[in-house]
C-alpha positions in Angstrom: -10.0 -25.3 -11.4 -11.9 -27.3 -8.9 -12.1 -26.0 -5.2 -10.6 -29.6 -4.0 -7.5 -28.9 -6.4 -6.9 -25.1 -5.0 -7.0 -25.8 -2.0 -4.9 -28.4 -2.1 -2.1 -26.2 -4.1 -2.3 -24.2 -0.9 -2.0 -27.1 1.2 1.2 -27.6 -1.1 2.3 -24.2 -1.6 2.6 -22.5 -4.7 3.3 -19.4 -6.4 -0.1 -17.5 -7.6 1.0 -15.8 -10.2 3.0 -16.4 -13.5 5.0 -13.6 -15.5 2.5 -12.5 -17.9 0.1 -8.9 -19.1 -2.6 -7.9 -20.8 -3.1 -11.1 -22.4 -5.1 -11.5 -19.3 -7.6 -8.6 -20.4 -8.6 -10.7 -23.5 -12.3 -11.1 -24.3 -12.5 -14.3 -22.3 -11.2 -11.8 -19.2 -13.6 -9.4 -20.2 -16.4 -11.4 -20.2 -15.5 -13.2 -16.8 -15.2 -10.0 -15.4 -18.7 -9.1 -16.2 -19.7 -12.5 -14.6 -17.4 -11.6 -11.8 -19.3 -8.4 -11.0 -22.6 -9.8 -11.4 -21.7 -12.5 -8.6 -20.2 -9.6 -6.2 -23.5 -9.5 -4.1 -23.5 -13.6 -3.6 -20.2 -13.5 -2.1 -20.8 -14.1 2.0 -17.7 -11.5 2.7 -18.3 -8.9 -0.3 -17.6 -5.5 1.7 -17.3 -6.8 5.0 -15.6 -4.8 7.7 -13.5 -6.4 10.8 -16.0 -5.8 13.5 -18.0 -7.5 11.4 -15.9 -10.4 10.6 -15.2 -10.2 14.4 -19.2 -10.3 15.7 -19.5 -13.6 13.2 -17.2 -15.5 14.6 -18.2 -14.7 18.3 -21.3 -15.6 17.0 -20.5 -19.2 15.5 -21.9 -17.9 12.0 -18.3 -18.0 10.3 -14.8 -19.4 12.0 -11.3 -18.2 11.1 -11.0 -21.3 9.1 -13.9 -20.8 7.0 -13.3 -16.8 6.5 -9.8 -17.8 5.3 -11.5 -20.3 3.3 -14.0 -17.9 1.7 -11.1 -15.4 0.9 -9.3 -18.2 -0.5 -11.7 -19.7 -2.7 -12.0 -15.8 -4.2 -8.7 -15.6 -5.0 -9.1 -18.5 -6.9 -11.9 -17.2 -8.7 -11.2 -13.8 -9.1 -7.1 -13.2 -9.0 -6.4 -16.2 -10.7 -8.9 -16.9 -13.2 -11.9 -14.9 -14.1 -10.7 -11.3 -14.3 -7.1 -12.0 -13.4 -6.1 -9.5 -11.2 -2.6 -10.7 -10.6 -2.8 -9.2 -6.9 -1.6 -11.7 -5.3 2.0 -13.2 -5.8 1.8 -16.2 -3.2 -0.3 -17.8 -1.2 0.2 -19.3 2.5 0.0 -23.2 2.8 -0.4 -22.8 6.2 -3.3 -20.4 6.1 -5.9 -22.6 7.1 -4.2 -24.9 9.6 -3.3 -20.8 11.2 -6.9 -20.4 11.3 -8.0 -23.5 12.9 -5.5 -22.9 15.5 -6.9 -19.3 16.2 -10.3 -21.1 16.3 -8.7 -23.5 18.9 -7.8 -20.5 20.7 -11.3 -18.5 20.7 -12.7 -21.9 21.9 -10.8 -21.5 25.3 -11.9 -17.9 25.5 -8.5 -16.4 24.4 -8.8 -13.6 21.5 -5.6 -11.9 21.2 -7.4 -8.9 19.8 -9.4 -7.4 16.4 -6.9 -8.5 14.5 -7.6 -11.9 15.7 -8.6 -14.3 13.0 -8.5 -11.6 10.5 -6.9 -12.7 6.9 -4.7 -10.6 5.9 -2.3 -10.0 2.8 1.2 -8.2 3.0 3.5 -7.0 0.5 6.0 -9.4 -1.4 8.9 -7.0 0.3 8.0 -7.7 3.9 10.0 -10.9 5.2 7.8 -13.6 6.5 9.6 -16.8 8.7 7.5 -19.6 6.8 7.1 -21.3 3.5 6.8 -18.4 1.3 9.0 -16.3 0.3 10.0 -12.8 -0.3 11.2 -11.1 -3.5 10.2 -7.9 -3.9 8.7 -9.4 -7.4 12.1 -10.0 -9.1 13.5 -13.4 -10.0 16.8 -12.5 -8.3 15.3 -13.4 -5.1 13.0 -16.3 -6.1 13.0 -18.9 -3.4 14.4 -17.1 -0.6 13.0 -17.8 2.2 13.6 -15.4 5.5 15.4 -16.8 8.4 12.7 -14.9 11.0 10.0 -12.2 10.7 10.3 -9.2 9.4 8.4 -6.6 12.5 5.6 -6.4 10.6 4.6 -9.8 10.2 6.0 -10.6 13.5 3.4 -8.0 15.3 0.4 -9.5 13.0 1.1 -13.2 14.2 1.2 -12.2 17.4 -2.0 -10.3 17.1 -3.9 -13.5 15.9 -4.0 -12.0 12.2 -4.0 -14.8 9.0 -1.3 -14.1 6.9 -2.9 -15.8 3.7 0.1 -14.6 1.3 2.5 -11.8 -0.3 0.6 -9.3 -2.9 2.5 -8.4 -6.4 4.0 -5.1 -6.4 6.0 -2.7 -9.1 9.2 -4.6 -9.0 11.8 -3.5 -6.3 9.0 -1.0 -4.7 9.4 0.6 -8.4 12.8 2.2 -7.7 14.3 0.2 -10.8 13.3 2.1 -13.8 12.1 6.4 -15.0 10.0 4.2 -17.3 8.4 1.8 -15.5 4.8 0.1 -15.7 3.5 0.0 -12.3 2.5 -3.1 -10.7 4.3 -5.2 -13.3 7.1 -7.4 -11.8 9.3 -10.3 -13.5 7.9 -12.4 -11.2 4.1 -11.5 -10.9 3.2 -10.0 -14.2 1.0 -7.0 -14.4 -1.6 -6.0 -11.7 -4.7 -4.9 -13.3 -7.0 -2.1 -12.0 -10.3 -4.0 -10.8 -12.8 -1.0 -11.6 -11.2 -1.5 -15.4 -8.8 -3.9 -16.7 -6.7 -2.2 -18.7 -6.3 1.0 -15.9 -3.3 0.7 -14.0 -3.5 0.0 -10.3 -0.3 2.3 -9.3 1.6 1.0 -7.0 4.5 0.4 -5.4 1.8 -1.7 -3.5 -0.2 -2.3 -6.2 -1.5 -6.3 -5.3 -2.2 -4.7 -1.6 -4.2 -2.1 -2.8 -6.1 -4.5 -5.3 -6.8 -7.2 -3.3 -8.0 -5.3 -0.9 -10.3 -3.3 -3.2 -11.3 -6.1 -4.8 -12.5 -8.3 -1.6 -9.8 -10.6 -1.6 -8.8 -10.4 1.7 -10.0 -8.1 5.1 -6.9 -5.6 5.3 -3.7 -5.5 4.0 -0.2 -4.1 4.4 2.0 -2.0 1.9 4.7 0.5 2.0 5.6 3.6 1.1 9.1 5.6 0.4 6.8 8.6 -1.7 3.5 7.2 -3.0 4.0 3.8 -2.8 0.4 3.5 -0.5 -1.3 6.2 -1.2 -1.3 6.2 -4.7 -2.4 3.2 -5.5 -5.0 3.0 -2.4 -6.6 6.4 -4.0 -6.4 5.2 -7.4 -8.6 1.3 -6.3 -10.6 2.8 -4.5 -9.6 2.4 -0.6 -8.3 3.9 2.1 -4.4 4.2 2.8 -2.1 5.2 5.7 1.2 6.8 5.3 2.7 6.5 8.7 4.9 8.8 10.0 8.7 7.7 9.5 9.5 5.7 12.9 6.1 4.7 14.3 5.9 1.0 12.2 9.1 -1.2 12.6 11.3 -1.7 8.9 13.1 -4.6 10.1 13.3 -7.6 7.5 11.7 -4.9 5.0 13.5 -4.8 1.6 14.4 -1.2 1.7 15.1 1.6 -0.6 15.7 4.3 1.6 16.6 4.3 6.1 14.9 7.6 5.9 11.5 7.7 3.7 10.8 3.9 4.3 7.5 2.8 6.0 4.9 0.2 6.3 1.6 0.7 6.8 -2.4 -0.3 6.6 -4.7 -0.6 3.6 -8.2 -1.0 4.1 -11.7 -0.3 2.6 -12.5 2.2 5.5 -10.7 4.1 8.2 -11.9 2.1 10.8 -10.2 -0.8 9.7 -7.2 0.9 8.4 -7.4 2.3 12.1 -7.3 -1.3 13.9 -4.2 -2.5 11.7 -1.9 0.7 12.5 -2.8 -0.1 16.2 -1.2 -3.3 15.6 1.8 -2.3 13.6 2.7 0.6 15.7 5.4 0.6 18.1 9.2 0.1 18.8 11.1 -2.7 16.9 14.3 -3.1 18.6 16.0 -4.2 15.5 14.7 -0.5 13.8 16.6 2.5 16.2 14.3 4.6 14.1 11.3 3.5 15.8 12.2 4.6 19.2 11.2 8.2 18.4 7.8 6.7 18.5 8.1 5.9 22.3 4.8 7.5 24.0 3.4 8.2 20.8 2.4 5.3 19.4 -1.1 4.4 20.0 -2.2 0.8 20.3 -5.9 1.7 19.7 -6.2 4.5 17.0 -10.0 4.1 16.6 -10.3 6.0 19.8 -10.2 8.6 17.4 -12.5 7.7 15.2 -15.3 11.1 15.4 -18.0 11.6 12.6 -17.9 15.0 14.5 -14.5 15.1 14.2 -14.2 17.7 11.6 -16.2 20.2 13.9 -13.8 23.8 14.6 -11.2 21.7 12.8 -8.6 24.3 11.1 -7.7 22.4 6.8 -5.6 24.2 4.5 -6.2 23.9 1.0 -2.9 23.5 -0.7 -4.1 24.5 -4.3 -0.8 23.9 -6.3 -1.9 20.4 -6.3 -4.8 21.1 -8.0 -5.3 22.1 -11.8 -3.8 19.1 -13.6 -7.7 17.7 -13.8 -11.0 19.7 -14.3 -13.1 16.3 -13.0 -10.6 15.8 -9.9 -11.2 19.9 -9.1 -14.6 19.5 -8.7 -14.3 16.5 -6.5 -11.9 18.4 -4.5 -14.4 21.8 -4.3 -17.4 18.9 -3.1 -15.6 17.8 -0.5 -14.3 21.2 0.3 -17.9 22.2 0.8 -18.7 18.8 3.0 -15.9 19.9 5.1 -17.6 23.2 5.7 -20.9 22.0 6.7 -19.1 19.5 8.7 -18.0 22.7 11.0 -14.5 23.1 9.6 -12.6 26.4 9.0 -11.2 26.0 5.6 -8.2 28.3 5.0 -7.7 28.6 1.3 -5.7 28.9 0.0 -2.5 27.9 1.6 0.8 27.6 -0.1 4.1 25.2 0.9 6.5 27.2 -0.3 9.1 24.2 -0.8 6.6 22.1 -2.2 8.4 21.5 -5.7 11.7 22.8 -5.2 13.3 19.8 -3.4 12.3 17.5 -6.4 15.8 17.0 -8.0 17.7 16.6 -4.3 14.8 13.9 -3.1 16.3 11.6 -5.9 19.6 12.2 -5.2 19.1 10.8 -1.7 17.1 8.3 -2.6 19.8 7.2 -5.1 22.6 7.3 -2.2 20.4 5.5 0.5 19.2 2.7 -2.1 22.6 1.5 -3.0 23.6 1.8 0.8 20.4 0.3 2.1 20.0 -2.2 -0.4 24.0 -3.5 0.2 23.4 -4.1 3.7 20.0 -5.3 3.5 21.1 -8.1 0.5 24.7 -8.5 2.2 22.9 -10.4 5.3 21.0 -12.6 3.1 22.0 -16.1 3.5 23.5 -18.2 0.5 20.3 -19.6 -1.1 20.0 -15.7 -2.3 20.9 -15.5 -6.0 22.4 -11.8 -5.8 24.3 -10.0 -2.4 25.0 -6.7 -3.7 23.5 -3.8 -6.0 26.1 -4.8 -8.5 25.4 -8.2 -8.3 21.5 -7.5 -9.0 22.7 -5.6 -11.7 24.2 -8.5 -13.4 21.5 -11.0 -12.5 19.1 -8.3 -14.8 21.2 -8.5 -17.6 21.9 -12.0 -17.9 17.7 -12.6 -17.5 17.0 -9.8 -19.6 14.3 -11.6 -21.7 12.5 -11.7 -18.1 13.6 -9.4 -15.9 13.6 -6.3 -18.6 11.2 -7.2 -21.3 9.4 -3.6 -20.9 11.7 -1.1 -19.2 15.6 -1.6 -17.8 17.3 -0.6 -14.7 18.5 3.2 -15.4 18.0 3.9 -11.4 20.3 0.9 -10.5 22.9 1.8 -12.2 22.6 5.7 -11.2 22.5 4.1 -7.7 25.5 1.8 -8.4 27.3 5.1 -9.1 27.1 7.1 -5.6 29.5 7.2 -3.2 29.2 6.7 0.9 26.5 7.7 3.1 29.3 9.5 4.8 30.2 11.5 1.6 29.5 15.5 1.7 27.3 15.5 -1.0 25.0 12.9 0.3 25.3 15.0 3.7 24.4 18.2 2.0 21.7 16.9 -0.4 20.0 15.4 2.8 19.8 18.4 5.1 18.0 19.9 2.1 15.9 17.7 2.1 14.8 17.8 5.5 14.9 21.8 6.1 12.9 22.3 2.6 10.0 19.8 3.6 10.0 20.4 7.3 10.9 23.9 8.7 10.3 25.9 5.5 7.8 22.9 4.1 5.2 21.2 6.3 5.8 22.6 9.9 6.0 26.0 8.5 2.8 26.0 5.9 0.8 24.5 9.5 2.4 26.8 11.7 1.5 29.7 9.6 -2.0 29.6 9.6 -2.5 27.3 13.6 -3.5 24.4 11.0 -4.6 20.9 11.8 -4.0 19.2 8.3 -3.7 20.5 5.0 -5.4 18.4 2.3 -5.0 18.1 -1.7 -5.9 15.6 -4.0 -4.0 12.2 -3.6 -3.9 11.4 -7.3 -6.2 11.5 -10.9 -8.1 8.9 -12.0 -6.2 5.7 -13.2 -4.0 6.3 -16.5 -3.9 3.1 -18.9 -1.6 0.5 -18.5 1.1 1.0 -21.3 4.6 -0.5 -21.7 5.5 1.5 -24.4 5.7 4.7 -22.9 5.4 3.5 -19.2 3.7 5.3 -16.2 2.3 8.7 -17.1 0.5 10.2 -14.2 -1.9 13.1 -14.6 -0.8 14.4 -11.0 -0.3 13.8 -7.1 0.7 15.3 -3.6 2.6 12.6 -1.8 5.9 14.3 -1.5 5.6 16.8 0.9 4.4 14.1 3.6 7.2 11.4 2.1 10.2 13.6 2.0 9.4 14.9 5.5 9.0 11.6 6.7 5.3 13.2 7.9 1.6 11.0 7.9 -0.6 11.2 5.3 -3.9 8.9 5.1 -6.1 8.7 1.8 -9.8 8.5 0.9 -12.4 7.9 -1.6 -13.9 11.0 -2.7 -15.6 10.3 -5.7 -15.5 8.6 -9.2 -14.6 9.9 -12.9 -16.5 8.2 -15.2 -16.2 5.1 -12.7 -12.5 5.6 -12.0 -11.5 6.7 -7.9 -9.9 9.8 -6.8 -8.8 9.8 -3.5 -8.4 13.1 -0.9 -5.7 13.6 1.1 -4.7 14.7 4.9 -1.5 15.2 6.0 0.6 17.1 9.1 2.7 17.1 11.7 4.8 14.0 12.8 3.3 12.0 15.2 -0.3 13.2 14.3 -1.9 10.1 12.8 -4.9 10.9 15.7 -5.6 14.0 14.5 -5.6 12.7 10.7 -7.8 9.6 11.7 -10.6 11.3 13.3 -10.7 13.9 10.6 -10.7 11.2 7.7 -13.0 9.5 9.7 -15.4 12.4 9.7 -15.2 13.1 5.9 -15.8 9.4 5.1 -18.6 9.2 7.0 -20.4 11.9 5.8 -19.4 11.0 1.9 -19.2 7.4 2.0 -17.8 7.6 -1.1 -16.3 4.0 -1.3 -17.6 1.6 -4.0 -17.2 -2.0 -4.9 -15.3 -2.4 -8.5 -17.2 -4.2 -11.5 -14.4 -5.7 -13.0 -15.2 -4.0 -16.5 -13.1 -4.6 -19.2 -12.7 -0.5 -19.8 -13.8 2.5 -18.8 -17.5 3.2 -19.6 -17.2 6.8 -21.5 -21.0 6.1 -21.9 
């Protein structure tokens, strides 16, 4: 495809991605991928950070426009053909003209902020009030168009950021299926894993977490419910925030679940990821959640940003996370030992005691909250939405089966379908489990113990193969404890396996993103760890 076409599909609007796989890791793929890394160093924006995108445009060297541009012209080449990343679900016709107003803007000496210019991609569950749409990747909701912004998108256009499009995700945030392929969705295909084609990027926010890794845009936005950001940003590569529960806005978010729900930034280092949360952060008045945040949330997070930061800092070293991997172990005991020498007092080990005992009742409330959240959120939708109700989408799945369920089905539907009331004992009951296990005797009580600042463990192993067959099989992870609490965590490189990420992992208290930033912060900067992908076809064993 010619530049002159792309850009103008964009102009038009289109849809990025067709349904589709591994057909797209072919030989042809492989060898464009190959050609694709080669050409990583002649791309102007390869690696670039915000400040830096920030400094050329003060300086006249790039505009919004042309950054937009750039970052466009990539996605062409690198999502949509060469490699075929299938990141990106849809792209913003009005991306450029965005840009040029922004430029308008800087002109007259007005910059909104460092967000200001800055392209950025969001997931396809995050409601945007333009011409794209928002579908969480299923055909049930192709060609709905939201009626205003979601908070999220609503606090980046106000902060001057380029929305250029939505990212592909594992369908419905992957709460569909026990055997589903992440990053696969009826309407985006498969996401592939841009360090090796036929890895899986994990996901929920799969796209976010591969566009960003793979230079196709500055920052970009997922969510989580348990996992959903910082698996996939530790297995491509990047840096992730898990917010605490409350301090980003849900509104005009598809949900899964009121009380593990979040949005929050990807980025290739924590200074960036830093910037974005500044901007997201804060009350929504249309999320009473987010009012807990009031005189907590920060508008400037890399205030925190220390490479001294990890100095008298007390980390526990929660070790039943470890074990499932020798290679991820002995990343995990280097950057124990970085830690050290950094100035940190490293109590290990340290044990929560709840850690795996609230497994069974964390799906039980997710399955209540779904069907209750989901209800209300499809129940508002106007009538150019196919489906208004679990049930409904139920339907709409069976009669598109050929599309919708070609690899896996829609088990955790119809266990959702099932529950009763948010109101019901059970649900009541199951919850306060919930929150005592991973709170007072989980999190609070592990940190309290021991007068910690963070506890850390490995986010996730290296990147399983992509296989329908059998669907996602995960060698290991320590999301839950933060997601079930409804506590921060924040992800970061900290080393390869023969080429494949692992990522580390903070997490603490509510409310103490500062704390985890300047201690993230401290460890990347010391490691620098972060690497562009290659694109390879497979792992090199070699």
């Amino acid at each position: 495809m010619k530049r002159r076409e792309f850009l103008q599909i964009v102009a038009a609007g289109s849809s990025v991605l067709s349904a589709g796989g591994l057909s797209s890791c072919s030989r042809s793929s492989a060898l464009a991928g190959t050609a694709v890394a080669s050409d990583q160093a002649k791309f102007a924006l390869n690696e670039v950070t915000i400040s830096q995108l920030q400094a050329d445009m003060q300086s006249g060297k790039h505009t919004a426009r042309s950054i937009a541009r750039m970052y466009l012209e990539r996605i062409d080449r690198i999502d949509r053909s060469g490699p075929s990343l299938r990141s990106v679900i849809e792209l913003n016709p009005d991306a450029l003209e965005i840009a040029g107003r922004l430029d308008a803007e800087r002109r007259e000496g007005r910059v909104r902020g460092p967000m200001h210019g800055i392209p950025v991609l969001i997931k396809d569950n995050i409601e945007t009030a333009d011409r794209m749409t928002t579908t969480a990747g299923s055909l049930a909701l192709e060609g709905f168009v939201a009626a205003r912004d979601s908070c999220v998108a609503r606090k980046l256009k106000d902060a001057g950021a380029v929305i250029l499009g939505k990212t592909n995700l594992s369908e419905w945030a992957n709460f569909r299926s026990t055997r589903s392929t992440s990053g696969w969705s009826g309407r985006g295909g498969q996401t592939h894993n841009p360090y090796a084609l036929d890895r899986n990027p994990s996901g929920s926010s799969s796209g976010s977490a591969v566009a960003v890794c793979a230079n196709l845009c500055a920052v970009a936005v997922g969510t989580e419910t348990d996992g959903s950001i910082v698996s996939p940003s530790s297995i491509d590569g990047i840096v992730g925030i898990k917010p605490t529960v409350g301090l980003v806005g849900r509104s005009g978010i598809i949900p899964i679940s009121h009380r593990q729900d979040t949005a929050g930034p990807m980025a290739r280092t924590v200074r960036d990821a830093a910037v974005l949360l500044g901007v997201l952060a804060g009350v929504d008045p249309r999320d009473e959640q987010t009012h807990s945040s009031e005189g907590r949330a920060q508008h400037d997070y890399t205030q925190f940003l220390d490479p001294k930061g990890m100095s008298h800092a007390r980390i526990g070293v929660v070790r039943s996370f470890f074990g499932f991997h020798d290679g991820v172990d002995r990343l995990m005991e280097d950057a124990i030992r970085v830690m050290k020498d950094l100035g940190a007092d490293i109590v290990d080990p340290v044990k929560i005691e709840t850690s795996h005992s609230d497994d069974n009742a964390e799906e039980e409330a997710l399955l209540y909250e779904f069907k209750a959240d989901l209800n209300a959120y499809l129940a508002a939708l106007d009538r150019t939405a196919a489906v208004h109700s679990l049930q409904e989408l139920i339907a709409f799945n069976e009669a598109h089966r050929d599309r919708e369920m070609p690899y896996f089905g829609q088990e955790l539907f119809r266990k959702a379908q099932e529950k009763g009331e948010l109101s019901s004992p059970d649900y009541i009951k199951v919850v306060e489990k919930v929150r005592r296990l991973s709170r007072d005797e989980g999190l609070d009580a592990t940190l309290s113990k021991d007068n910690l600042d963070a506890v850390i463990a490995p986010t996730t192993g290296p990147a399983s193969l992509t296989d329908w067959v059998n669907g996602d099989y995960g060698t290991g992870g320590s999301s839950s404890p933060a997601a079930r609490a409804g506590y921060p965590s924040i992800t970061v490189p900290a080393g390869f396996i023969f080429g494949l990420p692992v990522g580390i992992s903070f997490f603490s208290r509510a409310f103490s993103e500062p704390v985890l930033i300047r201690l993230a912060y401290a460890f990347e900067q010391a490691t620098k760890h972060r690497r562009a992908p290659e694109f390879l076809p497979h792992v090199n064993l070699a």
